[in-house]
C-alpha positions as CSV (number, residue, x, y, z in Angstrom):
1,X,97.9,-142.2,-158.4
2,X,96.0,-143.6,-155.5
3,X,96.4,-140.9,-152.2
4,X,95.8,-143.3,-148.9
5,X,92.8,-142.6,-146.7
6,X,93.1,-141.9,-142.6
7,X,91.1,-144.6,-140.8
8,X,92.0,-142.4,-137.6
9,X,88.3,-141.2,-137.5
10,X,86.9,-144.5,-137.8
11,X,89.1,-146.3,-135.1
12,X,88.7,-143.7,-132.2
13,X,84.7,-144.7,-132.9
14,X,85.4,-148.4,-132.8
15,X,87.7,-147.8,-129.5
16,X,84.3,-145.8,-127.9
17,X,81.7,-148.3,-128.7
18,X,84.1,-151.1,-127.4
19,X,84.5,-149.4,-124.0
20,X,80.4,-148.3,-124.0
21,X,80.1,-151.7,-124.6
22,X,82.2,-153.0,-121.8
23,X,81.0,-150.4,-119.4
24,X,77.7,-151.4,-119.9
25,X,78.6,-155.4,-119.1
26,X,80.1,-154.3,-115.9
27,X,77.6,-152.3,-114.8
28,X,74.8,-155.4,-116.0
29,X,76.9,-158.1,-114.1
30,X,77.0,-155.5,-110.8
31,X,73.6,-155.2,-110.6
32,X,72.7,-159.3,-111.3
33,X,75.5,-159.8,-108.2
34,X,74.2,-157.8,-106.0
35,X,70.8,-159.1,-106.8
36,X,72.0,-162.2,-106.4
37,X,73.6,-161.3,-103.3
38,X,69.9,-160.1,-101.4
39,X,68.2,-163.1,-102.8
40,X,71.1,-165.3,-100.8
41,X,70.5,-163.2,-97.6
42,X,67.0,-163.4,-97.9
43,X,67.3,-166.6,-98.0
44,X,69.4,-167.7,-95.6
45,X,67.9,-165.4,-93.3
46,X,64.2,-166.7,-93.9
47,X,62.0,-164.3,-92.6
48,X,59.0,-165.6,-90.2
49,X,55.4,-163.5,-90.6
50,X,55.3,-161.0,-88.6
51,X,52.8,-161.6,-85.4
52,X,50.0,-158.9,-84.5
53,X,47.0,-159.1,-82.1
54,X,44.4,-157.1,-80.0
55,X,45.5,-157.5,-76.0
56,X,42.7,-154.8,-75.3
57,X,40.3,-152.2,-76.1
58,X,37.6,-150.0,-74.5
59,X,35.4,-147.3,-75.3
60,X,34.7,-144.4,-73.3
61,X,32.1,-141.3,-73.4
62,X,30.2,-142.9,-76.0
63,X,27.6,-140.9,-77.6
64,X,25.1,-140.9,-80.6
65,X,23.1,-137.8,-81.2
66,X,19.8,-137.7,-82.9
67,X,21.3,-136.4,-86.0
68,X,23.3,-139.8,-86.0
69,X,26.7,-137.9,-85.5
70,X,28.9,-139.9,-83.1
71,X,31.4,-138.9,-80.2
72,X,33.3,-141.5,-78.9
73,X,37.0,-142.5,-77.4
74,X,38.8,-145.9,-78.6
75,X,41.7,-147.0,-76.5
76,X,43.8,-150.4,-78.2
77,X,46.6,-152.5,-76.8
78,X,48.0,-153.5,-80.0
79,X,50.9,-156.2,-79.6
80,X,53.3,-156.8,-82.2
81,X,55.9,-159.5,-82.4
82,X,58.4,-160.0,-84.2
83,X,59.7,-163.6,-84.2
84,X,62.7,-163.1,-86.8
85,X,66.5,-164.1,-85.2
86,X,68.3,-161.9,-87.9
87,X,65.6,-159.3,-88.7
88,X,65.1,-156.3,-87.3
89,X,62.3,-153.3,-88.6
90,X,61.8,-149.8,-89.0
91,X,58.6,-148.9,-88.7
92,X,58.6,-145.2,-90.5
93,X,55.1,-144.6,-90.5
94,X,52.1,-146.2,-88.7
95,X,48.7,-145.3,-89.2
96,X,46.0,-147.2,-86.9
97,X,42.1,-146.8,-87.9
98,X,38.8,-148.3,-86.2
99,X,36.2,-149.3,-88.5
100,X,32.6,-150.1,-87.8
101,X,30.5,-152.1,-90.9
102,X,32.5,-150.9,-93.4
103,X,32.7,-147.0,-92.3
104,X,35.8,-146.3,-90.5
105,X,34.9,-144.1,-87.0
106,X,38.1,-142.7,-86.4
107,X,42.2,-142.9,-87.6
108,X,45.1,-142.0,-85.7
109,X,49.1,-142.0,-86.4
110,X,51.6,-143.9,-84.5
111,X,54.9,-142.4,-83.6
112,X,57.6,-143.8,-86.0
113,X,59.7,-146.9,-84.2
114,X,62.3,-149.4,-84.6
115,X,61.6,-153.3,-84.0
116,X,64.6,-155.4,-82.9
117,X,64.7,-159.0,-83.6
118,X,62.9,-161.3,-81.3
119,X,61.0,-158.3,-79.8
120,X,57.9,-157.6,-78.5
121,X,56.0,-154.3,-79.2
122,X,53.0,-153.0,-77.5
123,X,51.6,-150.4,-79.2
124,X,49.0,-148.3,-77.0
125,X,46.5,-146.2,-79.3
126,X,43.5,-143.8,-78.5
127,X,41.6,-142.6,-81.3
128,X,38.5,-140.1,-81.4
129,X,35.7,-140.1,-83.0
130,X,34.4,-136.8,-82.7
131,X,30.7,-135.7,-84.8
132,X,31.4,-138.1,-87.5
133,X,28.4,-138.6,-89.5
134,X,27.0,-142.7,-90.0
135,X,25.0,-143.3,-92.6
136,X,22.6,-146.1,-94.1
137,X,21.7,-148.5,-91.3
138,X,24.9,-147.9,-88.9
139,X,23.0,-145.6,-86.6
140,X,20.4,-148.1,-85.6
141,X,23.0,-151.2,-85.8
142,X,25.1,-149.4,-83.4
143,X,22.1,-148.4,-80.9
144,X,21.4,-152.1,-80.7
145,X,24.7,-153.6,-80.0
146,X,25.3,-150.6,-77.4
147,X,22.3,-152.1,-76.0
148,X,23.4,-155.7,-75.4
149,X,26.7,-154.3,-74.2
150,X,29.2,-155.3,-76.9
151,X,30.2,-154.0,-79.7
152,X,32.4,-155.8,-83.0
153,X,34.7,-153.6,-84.0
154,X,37.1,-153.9,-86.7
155,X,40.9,-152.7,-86.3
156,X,43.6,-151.6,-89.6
157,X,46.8,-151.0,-89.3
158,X,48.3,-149.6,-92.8
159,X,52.4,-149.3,-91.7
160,X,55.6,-148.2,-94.5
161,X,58.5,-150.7,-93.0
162,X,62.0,-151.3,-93.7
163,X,63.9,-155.0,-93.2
164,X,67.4,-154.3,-91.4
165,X,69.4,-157.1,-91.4
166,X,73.6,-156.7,-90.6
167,X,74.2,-153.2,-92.1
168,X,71.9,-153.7,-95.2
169,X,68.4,-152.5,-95.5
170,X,65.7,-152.6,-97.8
171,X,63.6,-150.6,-99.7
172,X,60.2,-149.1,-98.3
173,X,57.0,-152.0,-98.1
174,X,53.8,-151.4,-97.0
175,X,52.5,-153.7,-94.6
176,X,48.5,-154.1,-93.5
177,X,47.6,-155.7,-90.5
178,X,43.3,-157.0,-90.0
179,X,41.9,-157.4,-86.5
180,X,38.5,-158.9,-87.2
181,X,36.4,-158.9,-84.7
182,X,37.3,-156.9,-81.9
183,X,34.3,-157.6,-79.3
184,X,34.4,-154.2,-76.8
185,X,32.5,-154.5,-74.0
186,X,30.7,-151.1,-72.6
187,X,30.8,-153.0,-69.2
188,X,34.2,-153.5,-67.2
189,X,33.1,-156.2,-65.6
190,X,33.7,-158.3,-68.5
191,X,37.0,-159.2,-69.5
192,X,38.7,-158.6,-72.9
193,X,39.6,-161.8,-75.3
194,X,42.4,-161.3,-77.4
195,X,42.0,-161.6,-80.7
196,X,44.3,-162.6,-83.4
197,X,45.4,-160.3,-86.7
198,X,45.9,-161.2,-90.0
199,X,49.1,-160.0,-91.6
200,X,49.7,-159.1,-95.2
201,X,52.5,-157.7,-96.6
């Protein structure tokens, strides 16, 4: 005589994959709807590039040994507009370095700060160069252009942002901002030209 067999076991595992299965659909068609949800913000928001320039710079107690060490203080107006309607930022960190042919002179931080939209930021940094070391043929460029009483500098700006826009906000970007070149004049007599900044982010 046959005895029937208990399919009890084999149900409760058909029952558990079934709600794995739809657990894992609802979670799967959260995230593409919230996904879905930034793009359409984003979008209708349309961010605009942010805007940076140079307003002015000088350079005071400027001094190159005969060891080629240099002592020198950098002061930079550093504007920062941002032209966004909807878009605010939070600048978290800020990190602002003066570069001279290639070899950076001197880096400085920026306290942290929050950009509203349609806002305009000045940004006054001093850096200090203080005994670094110039190598190859920086020395001697630099004795030369001290000389004619200019000096090209270039400016970096290396920043970790957040977008804000309503109550939602994004995740951490890193945005770098070029200021190429920044003419300093040792003589203030002469007048400082703005110069432009390339954004990338």
């Amino acid at each position: 005589m046959a005895h029937p067999t208990s399919q009890t076991g084999e149900g409760s595992k058909r029952k558990g994959s079934n709600l794995l299965r739809y657990l894992a659909m609802v979670i799967l068609a959260l995230i593409i709807v919230v996904g879905i949800a930034v793009i359409i913000v984003w979008l209708v928001v349309k961010p605009k590039t942010l805007e940076y320039s140079v307003e002015n710079a000088a350079i005071h107690n400027f001094n190159l040994t005969d060891a080629n060490h240099l002592y020198a203080n950098f002061d930079f107006t550093i504007r920062s507009y941002n032209p966004n309607s909807r878009v605010s930022i939070y600048y978290d960190t800020v990190e602002v370095s003066v570069r001279y042919e290639d070899q950076t002179l001197a880096t400085n931080a920026v306290q942290p700060f929050f950009q509203a939209h349609k806002n305009v930021t000045r940004l006054h940094v001093g850096l200090t160069a203080q005994t670094v070391a110039l190598y190859e043929s920086v020395p001697k460029d630099l004795k030369l252009e001290k000389s004619s009483g200019d000096i090209e500098l270039d400016v970096l700006v290396r920043a970790r942002i957040r977008f804000k826009v309503g109550s939602w906000k994004s995740k951490h970007r890193v945005l770098r901002i070029f200021c190429s070149p920044v003419l300093v004049h040792f003589s203030k007599a002469k007048s400082f030209q703005r110069v432009p900044c390339e954004v990338e982010l």
